[in-house]
KOLDRENLO-746708 format. One record per residue (C-alpha): x, y, z; residue number from 1; residue in three letters; chain. Coordinates in Angstrom, 2 decimals. Example, Ala and Ser with C-alpha at 12.3 -4.5 7.8 and 13.67 -1.06 7.14 Angstrom:
// KOLDRENLO-746708
{X 12.30, Y -4.50, Z 7.80, pos 1, code ALA, unit A};
{X 13.67, Y -1.06, Z 7.14, pos 2, code SER, unit A};
END
This chain:
// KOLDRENLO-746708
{X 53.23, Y -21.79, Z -42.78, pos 1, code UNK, unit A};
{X 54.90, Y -19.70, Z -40.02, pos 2, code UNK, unit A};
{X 54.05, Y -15.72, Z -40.94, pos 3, code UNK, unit A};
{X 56.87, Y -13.02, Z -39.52, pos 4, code UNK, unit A};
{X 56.41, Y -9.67, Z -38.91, pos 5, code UNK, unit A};
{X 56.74, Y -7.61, Z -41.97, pos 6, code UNK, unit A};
{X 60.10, Y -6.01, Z -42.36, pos 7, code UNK, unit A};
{X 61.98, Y -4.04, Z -45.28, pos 8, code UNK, unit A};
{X 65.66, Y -4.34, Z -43.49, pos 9, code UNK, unit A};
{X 65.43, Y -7.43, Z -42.83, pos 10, code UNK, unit A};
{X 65.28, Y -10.98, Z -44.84, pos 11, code UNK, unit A};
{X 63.65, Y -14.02, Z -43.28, pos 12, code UNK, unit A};
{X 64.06, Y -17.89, Z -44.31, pos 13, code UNK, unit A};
{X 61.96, Y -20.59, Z -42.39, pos 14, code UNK, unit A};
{X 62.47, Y -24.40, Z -43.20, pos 15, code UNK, unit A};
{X 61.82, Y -27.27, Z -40.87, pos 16, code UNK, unit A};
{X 62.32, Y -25.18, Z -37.24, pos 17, code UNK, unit A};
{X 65.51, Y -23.25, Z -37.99, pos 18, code UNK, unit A};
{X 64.65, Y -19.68, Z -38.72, pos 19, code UNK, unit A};
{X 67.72, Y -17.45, Z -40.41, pos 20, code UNK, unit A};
{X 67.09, Y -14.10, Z -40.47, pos 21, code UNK, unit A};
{X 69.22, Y -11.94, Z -42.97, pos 22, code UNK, unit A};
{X 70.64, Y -8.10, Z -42.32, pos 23, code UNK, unit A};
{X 69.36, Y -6.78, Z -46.02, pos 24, code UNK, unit A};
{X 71.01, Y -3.11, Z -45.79, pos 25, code UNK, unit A};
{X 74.07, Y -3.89, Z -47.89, pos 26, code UNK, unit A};
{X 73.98, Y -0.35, Z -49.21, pos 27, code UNK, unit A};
{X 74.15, Y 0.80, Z -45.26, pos 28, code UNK, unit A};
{X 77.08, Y -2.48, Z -44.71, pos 29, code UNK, unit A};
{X 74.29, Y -3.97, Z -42.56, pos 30, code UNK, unit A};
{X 74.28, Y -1.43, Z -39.68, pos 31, code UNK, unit A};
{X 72.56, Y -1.69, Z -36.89, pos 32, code UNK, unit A};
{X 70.51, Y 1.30, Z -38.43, pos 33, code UNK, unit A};
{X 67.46, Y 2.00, Z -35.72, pos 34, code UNK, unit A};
{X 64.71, Y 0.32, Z -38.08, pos 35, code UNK, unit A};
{X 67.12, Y -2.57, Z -38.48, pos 36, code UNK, unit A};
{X 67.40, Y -2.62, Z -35.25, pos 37, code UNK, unit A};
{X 63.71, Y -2.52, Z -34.22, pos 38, code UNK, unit A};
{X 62.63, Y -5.10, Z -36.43, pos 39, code UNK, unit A};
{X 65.47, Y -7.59, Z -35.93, pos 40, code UNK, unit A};
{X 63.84, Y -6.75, Z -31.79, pos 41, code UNK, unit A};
{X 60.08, Y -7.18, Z -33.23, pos 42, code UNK, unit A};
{X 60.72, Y -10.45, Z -34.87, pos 43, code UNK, unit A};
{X 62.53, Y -11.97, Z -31.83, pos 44, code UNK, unit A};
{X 59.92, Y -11.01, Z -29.45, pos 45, code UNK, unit A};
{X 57.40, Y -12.96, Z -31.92, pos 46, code UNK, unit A};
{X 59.42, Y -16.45, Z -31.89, pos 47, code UNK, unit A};
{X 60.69, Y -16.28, Z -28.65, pos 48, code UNK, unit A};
{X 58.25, Y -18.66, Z -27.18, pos 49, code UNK, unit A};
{X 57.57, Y -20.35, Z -30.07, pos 50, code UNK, unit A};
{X 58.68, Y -24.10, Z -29.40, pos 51, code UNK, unit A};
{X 58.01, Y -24.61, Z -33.49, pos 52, code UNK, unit A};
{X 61.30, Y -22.66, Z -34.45, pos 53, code UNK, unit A};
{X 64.23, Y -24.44, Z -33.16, pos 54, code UNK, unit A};
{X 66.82, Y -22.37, Z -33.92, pos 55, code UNK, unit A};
{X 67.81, Y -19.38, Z -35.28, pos 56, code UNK, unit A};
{X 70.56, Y -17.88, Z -37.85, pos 57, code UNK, unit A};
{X 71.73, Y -14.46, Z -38.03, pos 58, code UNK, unit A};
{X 73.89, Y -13.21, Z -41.04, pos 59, code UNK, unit A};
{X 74.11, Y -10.45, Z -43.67, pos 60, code UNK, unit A};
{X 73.31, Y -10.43, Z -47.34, pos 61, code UNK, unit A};
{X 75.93, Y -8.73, Z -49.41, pos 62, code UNK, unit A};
{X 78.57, Y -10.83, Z -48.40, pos 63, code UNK, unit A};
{X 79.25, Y -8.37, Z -44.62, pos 64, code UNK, unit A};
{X 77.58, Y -9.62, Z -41.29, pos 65, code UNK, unit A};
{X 77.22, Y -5.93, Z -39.67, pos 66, code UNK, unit A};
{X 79.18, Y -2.77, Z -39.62, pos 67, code UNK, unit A};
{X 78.11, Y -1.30, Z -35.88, pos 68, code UNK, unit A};
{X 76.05, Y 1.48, Z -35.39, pos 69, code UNK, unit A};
{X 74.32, Y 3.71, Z -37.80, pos 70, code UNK, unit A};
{X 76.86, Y 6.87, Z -37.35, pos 71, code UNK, unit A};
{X 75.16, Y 8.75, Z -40.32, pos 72, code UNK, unit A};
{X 71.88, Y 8.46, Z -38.18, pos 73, code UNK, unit A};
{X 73.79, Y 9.23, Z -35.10, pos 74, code UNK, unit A};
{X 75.47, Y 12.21, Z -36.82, pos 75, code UNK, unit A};
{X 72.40, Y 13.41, Z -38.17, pos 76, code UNK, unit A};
{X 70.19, Y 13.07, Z -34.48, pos 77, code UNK, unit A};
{X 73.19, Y 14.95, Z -32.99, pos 78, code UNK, unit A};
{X 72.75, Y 18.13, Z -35.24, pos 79, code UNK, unit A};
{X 68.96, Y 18.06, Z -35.71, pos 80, code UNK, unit A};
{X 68.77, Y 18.68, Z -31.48, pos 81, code UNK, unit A};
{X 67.97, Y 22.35, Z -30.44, pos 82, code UNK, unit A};
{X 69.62, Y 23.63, Z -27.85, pos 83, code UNK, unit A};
{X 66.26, Y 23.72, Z -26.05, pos 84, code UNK, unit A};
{X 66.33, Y 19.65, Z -25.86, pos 85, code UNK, unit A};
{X 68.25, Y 18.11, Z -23.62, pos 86, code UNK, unit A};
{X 70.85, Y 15.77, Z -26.06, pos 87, code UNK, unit A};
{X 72.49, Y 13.63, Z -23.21, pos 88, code UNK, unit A};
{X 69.05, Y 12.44, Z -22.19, pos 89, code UNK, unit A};
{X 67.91, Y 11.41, Z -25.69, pos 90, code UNK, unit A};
{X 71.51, Y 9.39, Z -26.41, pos 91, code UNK, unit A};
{X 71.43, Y 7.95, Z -23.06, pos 92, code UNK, unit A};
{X 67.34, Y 6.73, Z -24.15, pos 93, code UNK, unit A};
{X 68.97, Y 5.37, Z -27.26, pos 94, code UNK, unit A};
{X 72.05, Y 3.69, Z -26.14, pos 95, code UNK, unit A};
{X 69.29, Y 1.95, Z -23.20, pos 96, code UNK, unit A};
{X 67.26, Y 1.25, Z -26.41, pos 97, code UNK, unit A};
{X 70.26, Y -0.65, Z -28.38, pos 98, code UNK, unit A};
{X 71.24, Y -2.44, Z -25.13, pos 99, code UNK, unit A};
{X 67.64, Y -4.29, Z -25.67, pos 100, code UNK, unit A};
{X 68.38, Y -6.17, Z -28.53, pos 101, code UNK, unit A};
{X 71.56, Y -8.04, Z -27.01, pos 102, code UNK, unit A};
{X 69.89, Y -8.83, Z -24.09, pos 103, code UNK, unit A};
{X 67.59, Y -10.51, Z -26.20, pos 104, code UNK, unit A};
{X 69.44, Y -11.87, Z -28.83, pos 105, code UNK, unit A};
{X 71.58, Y -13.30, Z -25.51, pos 106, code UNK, unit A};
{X 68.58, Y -15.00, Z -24.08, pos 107, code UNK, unit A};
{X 66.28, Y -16.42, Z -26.62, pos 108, code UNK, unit A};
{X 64.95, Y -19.58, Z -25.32, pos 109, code UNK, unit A};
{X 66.39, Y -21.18, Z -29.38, pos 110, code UNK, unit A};
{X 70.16, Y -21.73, Z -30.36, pos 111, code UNK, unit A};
{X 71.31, Y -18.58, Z -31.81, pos 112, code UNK, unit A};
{X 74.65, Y -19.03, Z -34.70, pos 113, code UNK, unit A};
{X 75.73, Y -15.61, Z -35.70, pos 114, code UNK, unit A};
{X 77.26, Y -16.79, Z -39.44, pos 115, code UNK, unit A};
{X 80.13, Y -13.91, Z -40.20, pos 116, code UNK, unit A};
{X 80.83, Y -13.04, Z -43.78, pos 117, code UNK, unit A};
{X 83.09, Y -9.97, Z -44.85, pos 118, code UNK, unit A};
{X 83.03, Y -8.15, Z -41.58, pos 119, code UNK, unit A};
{X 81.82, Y -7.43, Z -38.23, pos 120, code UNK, unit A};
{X 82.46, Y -4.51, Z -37.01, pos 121, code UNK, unit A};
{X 81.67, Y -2.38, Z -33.41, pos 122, code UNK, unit A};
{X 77.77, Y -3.45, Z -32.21, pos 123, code UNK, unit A};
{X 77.64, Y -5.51, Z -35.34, pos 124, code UNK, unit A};
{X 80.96, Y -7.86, Z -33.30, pos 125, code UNK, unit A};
{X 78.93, Y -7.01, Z -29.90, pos 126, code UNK, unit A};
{X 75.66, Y -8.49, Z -31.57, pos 127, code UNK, unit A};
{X 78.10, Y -11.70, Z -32.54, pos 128, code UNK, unit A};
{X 79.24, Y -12.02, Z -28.74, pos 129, code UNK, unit A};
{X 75.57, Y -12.39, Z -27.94, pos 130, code UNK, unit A};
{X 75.05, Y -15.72, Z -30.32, pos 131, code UNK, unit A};
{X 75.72, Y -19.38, Z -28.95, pos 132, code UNK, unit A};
{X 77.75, Y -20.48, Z -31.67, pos 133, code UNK, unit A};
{X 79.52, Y -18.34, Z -33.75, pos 134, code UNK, unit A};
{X 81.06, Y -19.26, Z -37.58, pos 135, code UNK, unit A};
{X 83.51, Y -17.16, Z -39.50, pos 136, code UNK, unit A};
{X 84.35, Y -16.86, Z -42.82, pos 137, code UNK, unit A};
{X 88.76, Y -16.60, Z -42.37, pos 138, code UNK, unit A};
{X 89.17, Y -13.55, Z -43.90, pos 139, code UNK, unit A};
{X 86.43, Y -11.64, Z -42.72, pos 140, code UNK, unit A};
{X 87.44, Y -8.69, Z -40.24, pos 141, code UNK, unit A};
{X 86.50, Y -7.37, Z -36.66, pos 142, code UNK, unit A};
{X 87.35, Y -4.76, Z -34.68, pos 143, code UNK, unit A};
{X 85.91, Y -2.94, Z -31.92, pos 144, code UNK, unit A};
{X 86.42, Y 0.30, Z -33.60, pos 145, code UNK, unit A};
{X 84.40, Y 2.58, Z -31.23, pos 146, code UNK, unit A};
{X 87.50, Y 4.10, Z -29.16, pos 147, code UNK, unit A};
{X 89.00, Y 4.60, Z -32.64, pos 148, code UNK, unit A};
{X 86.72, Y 7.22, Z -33.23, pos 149, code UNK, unit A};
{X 86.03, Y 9.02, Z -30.19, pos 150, code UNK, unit A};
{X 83.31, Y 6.71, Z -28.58, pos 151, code UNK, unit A};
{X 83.00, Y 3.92, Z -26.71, pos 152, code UNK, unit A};
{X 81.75, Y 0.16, Z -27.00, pos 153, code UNK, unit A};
{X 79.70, Y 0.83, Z -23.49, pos 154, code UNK, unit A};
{X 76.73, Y -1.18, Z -23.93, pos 155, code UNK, unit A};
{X 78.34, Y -4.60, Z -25.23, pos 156, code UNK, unit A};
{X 81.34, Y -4.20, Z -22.99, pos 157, code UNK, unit A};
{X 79.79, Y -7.02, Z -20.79, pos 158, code UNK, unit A};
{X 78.97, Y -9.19, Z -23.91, pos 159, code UNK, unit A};
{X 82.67, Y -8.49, Z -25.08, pos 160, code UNK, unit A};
{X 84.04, Y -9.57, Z -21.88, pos 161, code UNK, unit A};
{X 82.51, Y -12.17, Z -21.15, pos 162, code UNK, unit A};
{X 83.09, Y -13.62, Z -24.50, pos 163, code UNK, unit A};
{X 86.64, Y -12.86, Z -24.46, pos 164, code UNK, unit A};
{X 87.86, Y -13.23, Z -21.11, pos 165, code UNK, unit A};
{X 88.38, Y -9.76, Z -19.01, pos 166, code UNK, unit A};
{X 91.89, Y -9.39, Z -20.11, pos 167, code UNK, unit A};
{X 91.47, Y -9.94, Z -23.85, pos 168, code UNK, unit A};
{X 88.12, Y -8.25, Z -23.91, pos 169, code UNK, unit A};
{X 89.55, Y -5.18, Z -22.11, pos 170, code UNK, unit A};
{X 92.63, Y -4.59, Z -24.99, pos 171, code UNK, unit A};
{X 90.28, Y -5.23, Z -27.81, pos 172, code UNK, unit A};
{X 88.10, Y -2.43, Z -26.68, pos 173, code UNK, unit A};
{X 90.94, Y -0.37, Z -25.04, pos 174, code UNK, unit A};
{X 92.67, Y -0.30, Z -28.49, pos 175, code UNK, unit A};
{X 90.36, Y -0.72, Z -31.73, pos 176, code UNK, unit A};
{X 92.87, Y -4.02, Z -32.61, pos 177, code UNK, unit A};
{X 91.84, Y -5.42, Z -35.78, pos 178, code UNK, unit A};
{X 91.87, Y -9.27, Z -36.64, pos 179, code UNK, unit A};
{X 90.64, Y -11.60, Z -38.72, pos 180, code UNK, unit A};
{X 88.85, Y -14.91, Z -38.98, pos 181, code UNK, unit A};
{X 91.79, Y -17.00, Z -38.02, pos 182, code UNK, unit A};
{X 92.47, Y -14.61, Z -34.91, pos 183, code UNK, unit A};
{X 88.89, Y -14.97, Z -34.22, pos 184, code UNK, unit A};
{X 89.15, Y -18.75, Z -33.53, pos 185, code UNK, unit A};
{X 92.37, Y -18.21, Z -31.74, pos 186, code UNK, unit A};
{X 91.05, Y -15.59, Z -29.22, pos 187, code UNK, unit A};
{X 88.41, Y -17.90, Z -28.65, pos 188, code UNK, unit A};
{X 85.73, Y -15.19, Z -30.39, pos 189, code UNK, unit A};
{X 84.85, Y -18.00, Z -33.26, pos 190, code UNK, unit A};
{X 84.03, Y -21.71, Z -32.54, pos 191, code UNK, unit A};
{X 84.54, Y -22.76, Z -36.29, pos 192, code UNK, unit A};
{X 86.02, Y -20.77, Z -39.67, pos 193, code UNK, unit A};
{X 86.37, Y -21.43, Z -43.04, pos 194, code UNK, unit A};
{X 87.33, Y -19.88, Z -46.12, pos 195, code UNK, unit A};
{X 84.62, Y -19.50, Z -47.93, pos 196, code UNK, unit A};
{X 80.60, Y -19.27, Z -47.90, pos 197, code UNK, unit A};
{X 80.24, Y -22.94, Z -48.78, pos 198, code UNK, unit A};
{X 82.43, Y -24.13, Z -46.01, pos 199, code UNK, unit A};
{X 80.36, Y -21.82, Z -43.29, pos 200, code UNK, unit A};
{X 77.10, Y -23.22, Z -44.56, pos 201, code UNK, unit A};
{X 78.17, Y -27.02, Z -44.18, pos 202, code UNK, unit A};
{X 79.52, Y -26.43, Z -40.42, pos 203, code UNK, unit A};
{X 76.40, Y -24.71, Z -39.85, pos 204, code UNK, unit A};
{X 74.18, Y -27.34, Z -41.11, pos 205, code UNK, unit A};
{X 76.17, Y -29.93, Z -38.99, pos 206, code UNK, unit A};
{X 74.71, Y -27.78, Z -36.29, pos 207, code UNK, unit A};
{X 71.82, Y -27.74, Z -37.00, pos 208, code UNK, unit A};
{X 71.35, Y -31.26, Z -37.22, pos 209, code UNK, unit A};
{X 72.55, Y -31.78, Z -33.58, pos 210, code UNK, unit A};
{X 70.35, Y -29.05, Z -32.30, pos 211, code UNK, unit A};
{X 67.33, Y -30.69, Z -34.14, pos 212, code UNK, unit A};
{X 68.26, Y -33.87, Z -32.48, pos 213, code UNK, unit A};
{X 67.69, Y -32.02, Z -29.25, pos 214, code UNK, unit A};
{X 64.42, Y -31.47, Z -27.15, pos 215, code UNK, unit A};
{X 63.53, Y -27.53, Z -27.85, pos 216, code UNK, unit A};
{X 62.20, Y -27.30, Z -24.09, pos 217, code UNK, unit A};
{X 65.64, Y -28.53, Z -22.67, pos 218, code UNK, unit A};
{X 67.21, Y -26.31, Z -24.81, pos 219, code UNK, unit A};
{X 65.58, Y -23.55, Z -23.66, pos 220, code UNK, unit A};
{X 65.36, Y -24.34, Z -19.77, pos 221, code UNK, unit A};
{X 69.48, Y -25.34, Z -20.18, pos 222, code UNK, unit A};
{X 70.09, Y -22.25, Z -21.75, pos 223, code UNK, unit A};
{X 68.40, Y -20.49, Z -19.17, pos 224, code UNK, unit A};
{X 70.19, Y -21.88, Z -15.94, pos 225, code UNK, unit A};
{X 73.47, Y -21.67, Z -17.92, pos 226, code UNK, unit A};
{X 72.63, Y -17.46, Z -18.12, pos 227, code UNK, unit A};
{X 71.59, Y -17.45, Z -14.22, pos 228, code UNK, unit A};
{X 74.92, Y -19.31, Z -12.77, pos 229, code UNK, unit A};
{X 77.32, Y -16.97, Z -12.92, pos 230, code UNK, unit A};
{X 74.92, Y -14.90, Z -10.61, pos 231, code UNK, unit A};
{X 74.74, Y -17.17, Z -7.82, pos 232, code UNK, unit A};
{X 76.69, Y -18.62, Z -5.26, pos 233, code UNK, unit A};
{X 77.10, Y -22.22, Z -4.84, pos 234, code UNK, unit A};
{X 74.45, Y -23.06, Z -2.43, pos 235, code UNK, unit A};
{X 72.08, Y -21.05, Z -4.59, pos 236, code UNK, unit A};
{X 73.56, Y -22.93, Z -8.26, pos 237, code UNK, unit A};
{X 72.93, Y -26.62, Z -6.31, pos 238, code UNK, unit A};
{X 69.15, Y -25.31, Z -5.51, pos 239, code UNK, unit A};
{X 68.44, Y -23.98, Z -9.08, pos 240, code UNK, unit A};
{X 70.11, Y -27.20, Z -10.74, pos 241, code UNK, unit A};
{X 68.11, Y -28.98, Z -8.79, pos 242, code UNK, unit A};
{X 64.99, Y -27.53, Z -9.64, pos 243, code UNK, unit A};
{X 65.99, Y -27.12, Z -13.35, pos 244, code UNK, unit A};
{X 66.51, Y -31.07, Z -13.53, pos 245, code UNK, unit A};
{X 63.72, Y -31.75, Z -11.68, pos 246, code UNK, unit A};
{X 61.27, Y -29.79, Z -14.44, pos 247, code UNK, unit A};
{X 62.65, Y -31.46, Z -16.95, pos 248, code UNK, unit A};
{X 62.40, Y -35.17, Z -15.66, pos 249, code UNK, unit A};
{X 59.00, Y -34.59, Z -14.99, pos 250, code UNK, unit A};
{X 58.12, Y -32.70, Z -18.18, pos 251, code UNK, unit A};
{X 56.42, Y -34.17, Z -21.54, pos 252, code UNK, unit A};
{X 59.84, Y -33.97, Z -22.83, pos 253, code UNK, unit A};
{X 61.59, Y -35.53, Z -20.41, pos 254, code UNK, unit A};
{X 59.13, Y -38.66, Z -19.87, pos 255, code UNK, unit A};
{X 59.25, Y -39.32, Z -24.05, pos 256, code UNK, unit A};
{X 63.01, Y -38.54, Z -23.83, pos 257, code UNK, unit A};
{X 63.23, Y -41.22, Z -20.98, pos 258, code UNK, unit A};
{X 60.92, Y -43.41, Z -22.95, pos 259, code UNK, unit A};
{X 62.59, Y -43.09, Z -26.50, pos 260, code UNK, unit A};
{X 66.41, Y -43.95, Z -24.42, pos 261, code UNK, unit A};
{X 64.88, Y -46.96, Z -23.33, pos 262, code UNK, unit A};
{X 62.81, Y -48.36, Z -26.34, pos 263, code UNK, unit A};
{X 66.18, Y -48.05, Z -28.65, pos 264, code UNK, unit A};
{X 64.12, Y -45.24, Z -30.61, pos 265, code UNK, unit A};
{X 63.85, Y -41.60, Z -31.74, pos 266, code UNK, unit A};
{X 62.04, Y -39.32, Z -29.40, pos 267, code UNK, unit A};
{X 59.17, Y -37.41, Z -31.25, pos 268, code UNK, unit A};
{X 61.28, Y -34.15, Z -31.77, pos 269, code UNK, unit A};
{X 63.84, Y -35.91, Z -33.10, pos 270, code UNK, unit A};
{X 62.29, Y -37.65, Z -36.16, pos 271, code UNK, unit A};
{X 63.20, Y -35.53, Z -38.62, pos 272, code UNK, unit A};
{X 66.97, Y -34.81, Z -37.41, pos 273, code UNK, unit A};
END
């Protein structure tokens, strides 16, 4: 059976590839607390080239995906520095710290849903942004309440745009607007909603099921090429494609894929889909 790091803030659930790992702060609203945060980073680091665990689901037990940042902890780091320490440096090594976990979360080699109940608020939205599919419960509530409160949503501003498109992304953050699940899916934030917990769990199985039927290597070299074009310019895109199709065709995968297409059956990785 697949062993995970051991954790005390967070949950984990393994069952035939698909990995969900559950937020269990309810007390805290699911913050992104800094041991939250470190082992939700630990536990990523250990599947991410693990072919065996197909996909992964993030969500929140006590009915709330993730309130933002830890602002007790914040508050408390804040007045605990003397004035012999130097407090810009140490935020600007912690805010470098937090920007770690969405650039993982954003490129694990596995489908990532991020599966919103209650709310999402701040880095807890930002952390959403990062996920390939996202499902929302219709009432829960976002907000990128940063600006709202004196500070900014720096680090997931690029997440935030490009999720949102610059203009929409820009008076989210520029304004602390709040929405809900309905808005989500209309400001193209959400792919699916639903009203309750039942509803998110069947769209999420559906899921599931197609990324099962899928060949966990493609996934990950797809995913991969689909982070790097925005970065190149056409001439460069055409050469990576290339070279990106090429791997595959040749790959294990990619011959049994080939193989299964033809035969009228399964491929291996799809047997159980």
């Amino acid at each position: 059976m697949r062993r995970f790091p051991p954790t005390s803030a967070l949950e984990f659930e393994f069952d035939k590839g698909w990995l969900t790992i559950w937020f269990n702060q309810p007390e805290r609203r699911n913050a992104l607390s800094a041991e939250l945060a470190a082992e939700l980073q630990s536990v990523l680091d250990d599947v991410r080239d693990d072919r065996g665990v197909r996909g992964i689901t993030l969500r929140g037990r006590g009915g709330i995906f993730c309130a933002g940042g830890d602002l007790k902890a914040f508050q408390s780091g804040h007045q605990d520095t003397t004035e012999a320490e130097d407090p810009k440096a140490g935020i600007v090594a912690l805010s470098k710290s937090g920007a770690r976990i969405f650039d993982t979360v954003d490129t694990m080699p596995q489908v990532v849903i991020a599966l919103v109940e209650g709310a999402a608020m701040a880095g807890g939205m930002g952390l959403a942004c990062c996920a390939d599919a996202v499902l929302v419960e219709t009432g829960a509530r976002f907000a990128f309440t940063e600006t709202a409160i004196g500070l900014t949503p720096a680090q997931i501003a690029p997440f935030v745009l490009r999720k949102f498109g610059y203009s929409t992304g820009r008076r989210l953050m520029l304004t602390a607007a709040r929405f809900n699940g309905a808005d989500a899916v209309n400001l193209g934030f959400a792919d699916f909603e639903s009203a309750d917990k039942d509803g998110l769990e069947r769209i999420e199985a559906g899921i599931r099921k197609q990324v099962l039927a899928c060949a966990p290597g493609a996934v990950a070299d797809i995913k991969r090429l689909i982070l790097d074009l925005p970065e190149l310019d056409r001439a460069a895109q055409i050469e990576a494609a290339a070279e990106n199709f090429a791997g595959r065709l040749l790959s294990e995968e990619g011959r049994e894929g080939v193989a299964s297409f033809i035969e009228k059956r399964k491929p291996r990785w799809a047997e159980e889909a």
